[in-house]
C-alpha positions as CSV (number, residue, x, y, z in Angstrom):
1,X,-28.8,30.8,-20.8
2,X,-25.0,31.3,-20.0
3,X,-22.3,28.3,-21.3
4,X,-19.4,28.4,-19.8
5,X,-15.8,28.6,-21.6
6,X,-15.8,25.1,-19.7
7,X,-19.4,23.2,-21.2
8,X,-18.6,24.9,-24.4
9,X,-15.2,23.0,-25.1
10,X,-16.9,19.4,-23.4
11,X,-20.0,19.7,-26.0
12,X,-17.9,20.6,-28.4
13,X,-15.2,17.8,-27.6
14,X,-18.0,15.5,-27.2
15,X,-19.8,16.1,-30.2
16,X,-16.3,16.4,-32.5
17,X,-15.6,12.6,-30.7
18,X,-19.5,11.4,-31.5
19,X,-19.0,12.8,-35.1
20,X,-15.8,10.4,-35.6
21,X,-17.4,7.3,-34.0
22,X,-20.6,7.9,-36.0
23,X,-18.6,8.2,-39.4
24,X,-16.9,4.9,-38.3
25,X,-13.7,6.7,-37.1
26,X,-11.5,4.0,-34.7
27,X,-9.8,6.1,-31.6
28,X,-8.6,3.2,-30.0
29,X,-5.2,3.5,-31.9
30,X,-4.7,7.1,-30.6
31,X,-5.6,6.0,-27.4
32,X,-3.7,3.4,-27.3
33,X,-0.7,5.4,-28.9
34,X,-1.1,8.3,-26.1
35,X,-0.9,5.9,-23.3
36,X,2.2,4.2,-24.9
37,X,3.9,7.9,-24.8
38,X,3.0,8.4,-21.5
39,X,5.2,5.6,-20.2
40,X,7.7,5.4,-23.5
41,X,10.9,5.7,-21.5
42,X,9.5,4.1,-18.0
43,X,11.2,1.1,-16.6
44,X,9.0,-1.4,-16.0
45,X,8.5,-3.4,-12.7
46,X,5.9,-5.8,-11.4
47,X,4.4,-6.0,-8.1
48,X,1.5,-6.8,-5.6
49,X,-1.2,-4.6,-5.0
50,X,-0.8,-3.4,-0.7
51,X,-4.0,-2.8,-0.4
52,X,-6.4,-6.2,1.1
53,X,-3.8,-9.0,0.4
54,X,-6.0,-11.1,-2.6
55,X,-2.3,-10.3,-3.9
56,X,-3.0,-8.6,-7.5
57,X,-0.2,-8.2,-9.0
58,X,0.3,-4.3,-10.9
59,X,3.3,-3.1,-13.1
60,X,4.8,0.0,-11.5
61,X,6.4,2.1,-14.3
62,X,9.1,4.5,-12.7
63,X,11.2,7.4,-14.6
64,X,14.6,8.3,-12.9
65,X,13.2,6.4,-9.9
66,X,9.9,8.3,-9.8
67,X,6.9,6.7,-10.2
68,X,4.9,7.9,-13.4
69,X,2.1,4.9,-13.7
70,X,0.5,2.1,-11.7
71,X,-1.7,-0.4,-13.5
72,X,-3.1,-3.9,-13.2
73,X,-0.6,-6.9,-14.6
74,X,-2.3,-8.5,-17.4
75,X,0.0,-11.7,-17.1
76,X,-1.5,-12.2,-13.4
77,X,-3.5,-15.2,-12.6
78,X,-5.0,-13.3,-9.3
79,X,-6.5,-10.1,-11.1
80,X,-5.6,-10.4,-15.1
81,X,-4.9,-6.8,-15.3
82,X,-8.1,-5.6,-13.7
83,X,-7.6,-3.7,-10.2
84,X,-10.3,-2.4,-7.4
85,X,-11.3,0.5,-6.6
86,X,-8.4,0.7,-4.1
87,X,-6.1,-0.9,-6.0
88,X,-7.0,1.8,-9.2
89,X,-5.9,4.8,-7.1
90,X,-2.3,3.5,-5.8
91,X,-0.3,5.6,-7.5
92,X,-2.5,8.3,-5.8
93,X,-1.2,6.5,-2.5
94,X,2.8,7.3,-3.7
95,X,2.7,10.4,-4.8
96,X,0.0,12.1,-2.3
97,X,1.8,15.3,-1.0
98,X,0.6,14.5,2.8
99,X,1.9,11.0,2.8
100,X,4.4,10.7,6.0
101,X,7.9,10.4,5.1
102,X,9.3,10.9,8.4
103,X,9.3,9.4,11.8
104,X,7.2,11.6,14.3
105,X,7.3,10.9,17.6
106,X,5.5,12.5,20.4
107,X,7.0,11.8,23.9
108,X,4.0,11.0,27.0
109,X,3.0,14.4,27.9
110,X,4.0,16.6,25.2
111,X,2.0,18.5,23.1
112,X,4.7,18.7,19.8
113,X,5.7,15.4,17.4
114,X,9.4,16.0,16.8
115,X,11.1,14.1,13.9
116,X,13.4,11.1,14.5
117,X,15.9,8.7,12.4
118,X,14.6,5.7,11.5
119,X,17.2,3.9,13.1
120,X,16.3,5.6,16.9
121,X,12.8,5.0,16.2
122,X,13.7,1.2,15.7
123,X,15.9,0.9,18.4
124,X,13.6,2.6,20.8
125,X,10.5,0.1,19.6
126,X,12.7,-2.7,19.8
127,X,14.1,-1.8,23.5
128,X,10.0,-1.1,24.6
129,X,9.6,-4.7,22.9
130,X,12.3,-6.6,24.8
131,X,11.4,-4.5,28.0
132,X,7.4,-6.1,28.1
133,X,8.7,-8.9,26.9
134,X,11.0,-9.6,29.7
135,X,8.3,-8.1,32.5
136,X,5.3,-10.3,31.2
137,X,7.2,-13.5,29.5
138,X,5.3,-16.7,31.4
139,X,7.3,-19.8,31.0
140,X,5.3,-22.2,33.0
141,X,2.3,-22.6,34.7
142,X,2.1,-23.1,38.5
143,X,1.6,-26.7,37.9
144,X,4.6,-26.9,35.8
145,X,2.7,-26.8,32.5
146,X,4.9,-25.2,30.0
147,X,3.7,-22.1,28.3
148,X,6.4,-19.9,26.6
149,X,4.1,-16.8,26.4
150,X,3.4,-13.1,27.1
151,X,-0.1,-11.4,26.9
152,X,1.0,-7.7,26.9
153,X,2.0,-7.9,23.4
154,X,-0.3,-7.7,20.6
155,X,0.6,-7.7,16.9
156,X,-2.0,-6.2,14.3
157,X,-0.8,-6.6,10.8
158,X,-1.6,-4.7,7.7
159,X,-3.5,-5.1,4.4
160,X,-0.5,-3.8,2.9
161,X,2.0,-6.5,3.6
162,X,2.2,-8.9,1.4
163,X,1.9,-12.9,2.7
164,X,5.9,-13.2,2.9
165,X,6.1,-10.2,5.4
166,X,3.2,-11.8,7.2
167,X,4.8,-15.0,7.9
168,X,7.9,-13.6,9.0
169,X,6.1,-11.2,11.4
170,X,4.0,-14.3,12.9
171,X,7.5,-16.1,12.9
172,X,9.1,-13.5,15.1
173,X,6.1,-12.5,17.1
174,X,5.4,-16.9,18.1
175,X,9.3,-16.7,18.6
176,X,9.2,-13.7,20.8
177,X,5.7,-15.8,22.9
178,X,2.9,-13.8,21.4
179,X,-0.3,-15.0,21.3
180,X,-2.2,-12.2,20.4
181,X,-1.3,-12.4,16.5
182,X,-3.7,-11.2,13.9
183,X,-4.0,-9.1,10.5
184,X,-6.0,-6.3,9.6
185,X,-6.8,-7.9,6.2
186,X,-9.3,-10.7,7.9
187,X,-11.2,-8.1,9.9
């Protein structure tokens, strides 16, 4: 039977690691240590989990404004340190090499995305918004019964808006005569 260079160094790791425990040996410290270097000079900053907004709050830790670590907060009530699934693998979410970064927009009939500002791409969604807006906006009934609504906008929110952004966007979209209002999180 062939063992790799690979299973040799795991059995030989685990059995070096059982041999500690089993003499009474405490790694805890050195773990505990290791993950304290890891994250020695990182500033510190709490936030929400953007995942299914229950809202657990995580400590982002950020060196020269790049993330290093994401963890669960211990001092939240919500989650009391301990993260999901989801929630474990957000720093995989920030530093994922395919993650858009750029506005892409692909124009009716074309067969290429092409890169916009951010600022045309908001203009150009908030001209598209006004423009159905103003075609579909129903301010009365027939009988005189007032309404104050347009059905050809819909808004879907995200799990990864936290409740603040979700009022505001219900806010403007009840402001704006949407009824269609709803949020990915509840589906």
């Amino acid at each position: 039977m062939a063992v790799s260079r690979r299973e040799l160094l795991k059995a030989s790791a685990a059995t070096a690691l059982g041999g500690l425990l089993a003499m009474g040996c405490n790694v805890q410290p050195a773990q505990q240590r290791a993950q304290e270097l890891r994250i020695k000079d990182a500033k510190a900053v709490p936030s929400v989990c953007p995942y299914c907004a229950v809202g657990c709050g995580t400590v982002v830790h950020a060196i020269d404004g790049r993330i290093v670590n994401i963890e669960g907060d211990v001092r939240s009530p919500i989650n009391q340190g301990n993260l999901c699934p989801k929630g474990a693998a957000i720093y995989q979410l920030h530093v994922n090499p395919n993650r858009a970064t750029k506005v892409l927009h692909r124009a009716p009939g074309a067969t290429q995305w092409e890169v916009w500002d951010l600022n045309k791409a908001m203009d150009r969604v908030a001209e598209l918004v006004k423009k159905t807006r103003d075609e579909t906006f129903v301010e009365k009934t027939a009988d005189g019964r007032v309404l104050n609504q347009t059905l050809a906008i819909f808004s879907l929110g995200g799990a990864t808006m936290d409740n603040e952004w979700n009022h505001l966007q219900q806010k403007l979209m009840r402001g704006l005569g949407v009824v269609a209002i709803e949020n990915q999180a509840r589906i």
